[in-house]
N, C-alpha and C positions, 0 to 999 in steps of 0.2 A: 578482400574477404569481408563478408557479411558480419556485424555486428548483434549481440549476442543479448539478447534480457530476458532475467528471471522473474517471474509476477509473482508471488506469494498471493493465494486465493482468487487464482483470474477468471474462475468458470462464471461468475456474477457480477454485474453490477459494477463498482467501478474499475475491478481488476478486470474484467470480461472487456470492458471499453477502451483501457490500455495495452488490453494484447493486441486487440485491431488497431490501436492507433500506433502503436509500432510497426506492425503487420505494415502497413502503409508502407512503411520506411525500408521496408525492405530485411527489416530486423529476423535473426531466428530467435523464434519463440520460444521458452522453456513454461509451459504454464502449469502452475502449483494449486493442486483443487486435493482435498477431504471426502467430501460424503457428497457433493453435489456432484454424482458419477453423467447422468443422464447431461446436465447443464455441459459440464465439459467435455461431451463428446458432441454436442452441438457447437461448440466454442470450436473446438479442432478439426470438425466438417466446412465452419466457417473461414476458418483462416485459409483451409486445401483453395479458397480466390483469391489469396492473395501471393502477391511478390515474395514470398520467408517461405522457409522450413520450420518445421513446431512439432513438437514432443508433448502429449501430457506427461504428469507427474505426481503421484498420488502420494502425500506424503503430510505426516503430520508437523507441524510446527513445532509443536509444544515438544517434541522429540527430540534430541539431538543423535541420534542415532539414526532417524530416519530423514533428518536433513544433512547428516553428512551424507548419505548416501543419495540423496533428489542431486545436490554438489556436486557428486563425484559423477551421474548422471550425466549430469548437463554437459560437464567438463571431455567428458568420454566422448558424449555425440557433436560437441560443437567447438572443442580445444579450451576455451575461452567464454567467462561471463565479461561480459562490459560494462552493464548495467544491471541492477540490483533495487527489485520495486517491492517494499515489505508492505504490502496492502491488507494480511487477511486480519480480520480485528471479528468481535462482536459485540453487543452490545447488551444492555438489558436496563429495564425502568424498576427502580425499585425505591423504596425510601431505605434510609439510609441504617435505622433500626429494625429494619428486614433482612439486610444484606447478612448473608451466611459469609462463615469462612469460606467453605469451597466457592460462592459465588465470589468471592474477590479474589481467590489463587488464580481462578479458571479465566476471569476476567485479564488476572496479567500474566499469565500463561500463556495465551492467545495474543496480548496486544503490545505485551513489550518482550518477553521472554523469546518468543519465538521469531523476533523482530533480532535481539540479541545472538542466535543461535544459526542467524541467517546470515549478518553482517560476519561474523566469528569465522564463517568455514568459506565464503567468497571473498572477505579481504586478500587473505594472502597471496592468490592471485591478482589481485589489483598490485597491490603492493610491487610484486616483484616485477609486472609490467608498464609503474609510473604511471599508471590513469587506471578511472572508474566513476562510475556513476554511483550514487546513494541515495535513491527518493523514497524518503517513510510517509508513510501518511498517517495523519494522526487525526484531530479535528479542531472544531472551534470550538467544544467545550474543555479541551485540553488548554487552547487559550483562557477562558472564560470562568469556565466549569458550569454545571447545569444542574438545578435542582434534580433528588431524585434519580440522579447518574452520578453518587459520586464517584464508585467502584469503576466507570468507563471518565471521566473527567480525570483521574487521578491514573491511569495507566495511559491515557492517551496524553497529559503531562510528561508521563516520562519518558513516552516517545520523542517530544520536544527534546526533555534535556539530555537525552542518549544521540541527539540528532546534533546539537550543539559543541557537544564535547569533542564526538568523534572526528568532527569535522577541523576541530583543532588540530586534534590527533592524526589524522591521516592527509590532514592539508599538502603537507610537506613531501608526500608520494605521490602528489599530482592526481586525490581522490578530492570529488565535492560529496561533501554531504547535508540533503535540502528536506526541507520537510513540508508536505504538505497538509493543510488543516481546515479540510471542506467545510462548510456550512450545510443546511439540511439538501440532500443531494435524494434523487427522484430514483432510489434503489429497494430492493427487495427489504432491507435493513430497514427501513422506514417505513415499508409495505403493513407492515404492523400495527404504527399509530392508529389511533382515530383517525376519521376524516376531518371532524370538526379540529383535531390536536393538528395535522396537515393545515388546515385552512389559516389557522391562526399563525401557525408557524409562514405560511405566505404573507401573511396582510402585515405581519413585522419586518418581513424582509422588503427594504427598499424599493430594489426591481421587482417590489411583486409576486415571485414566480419561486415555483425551486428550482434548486439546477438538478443537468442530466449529468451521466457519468461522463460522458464525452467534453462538457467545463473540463473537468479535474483532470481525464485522462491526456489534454492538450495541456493542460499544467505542465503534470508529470514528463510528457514525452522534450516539453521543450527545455526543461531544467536537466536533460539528460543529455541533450543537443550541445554542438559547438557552441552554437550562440550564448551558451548559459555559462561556459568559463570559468568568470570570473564571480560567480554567485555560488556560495559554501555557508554552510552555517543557517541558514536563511529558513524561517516559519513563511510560509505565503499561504494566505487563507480565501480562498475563490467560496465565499457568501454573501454574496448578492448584495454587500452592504449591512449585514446581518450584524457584524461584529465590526469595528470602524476605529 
């Protein structure tokens, strides 16, 4: 029987990258999109070439009423999640005596909250069937932190240490939980700097270059693989040498 993952925010960028690099594997798709309606129906025209079956799923994070229901969704059409990818996040540049309340709720509302609300209603299936996957993505300023982002440094922190804990926590039911923590990646998210803010961000980075979504997305798909086993708990940060 085909193996089963959920993307949280896959219609773009590096969730978009991840649904096809599962796709590849044969995986059924469950992909979790908001307001980018047009993007995700180009996402699920795309994957009709590959080897899976794929569902959208329209459904807000920050809800737990309408992620118990994407859940009971997935679970309806496909018996089983396997794997469990909480990628949607967002971000915003602000100094730090700007930032409003509702800009920091909305900020961990989105990057840890609904990260929280995801792991909450797919564990218990893992659980009762001793395996599962858990890739969060957070970033390198969650490593680091980044001027001017403290509100996204300080929620994609706690994705880390919600990544750490759990993975103590559910080790034991034969669940990993891995986190991954891109550097500047070549997505719509970024689309918005400067180009000269872009260039600079390259000529610090080691290699050079930024990465595509398809770095991260081969991360993520292999930390979900057999191969990965024995790696729980684990930050891995694919920037180019950016953060060392």
């Amino acid at each position: 029987m085909s193996k089963t993952v959920l993307i949280t925010g896959a219609s773009r960028g590096i969730g978009r990258a991840t649904a096809l690099r599962f796709a590849q594997e044969g995986y059924n798709i469950v992909a979790n999109y908001l307001r980018s309606v047009d993007a995700a129906y180009d996402l699920l025209h795309e994957l009709q070439g590959y080897p899976c079956k794929a569902i959208l799923i329209q459904a807000d994070i920050t809800n737990r009423v309408q992620v118990r229901g994407m859940v009971s969704q997935a679970i309806a059409q496909f018996k089983n999640i396997d794997v469990l990818v909480n990628n949607s996040g967002i971000a915003q540049q602000k100094l730090f005596t700007d930032i409003t309340e509702d800009d920091w709720n909305e900020m961990f509302d989105v990057n840890i909250k609904g990260a929280f609300h995801c792991c909450q209603f797919v564990l218990p299936g893992m659980i009762h069937r001793k395996q599962g996957r858990i890739i969060n993505v957070s970033s390198m300023w969650g490593i680091t932190g980044a001027s001017c982002e403290v509100h996204y440094s300080a929620s994609k922190a706690a994705v880390i240490g919600l990544t750490k804990a759990l993975a103590k926590e559910v080790g034991p039911s034969g669940i990993t939980v891995n986190c991954v923590a891109p550097g500047v990646i070549d997505t719509d998210m970024n689309a918005s700097l400067q180009l000269s803010d872009l260039m600079a961000l390259r000529e610090e980075t080691p290699l050079g270059c930024l990465g595509k979504p398809e770095d991260v997305a081969n991360l993520i798909y292999y930390l979900s693989s057999d191969q990965a086993g024995f790696i729980t708990g684990q930050v891995i940060s694919p920037n180019g040498g950016f953060v060392i």
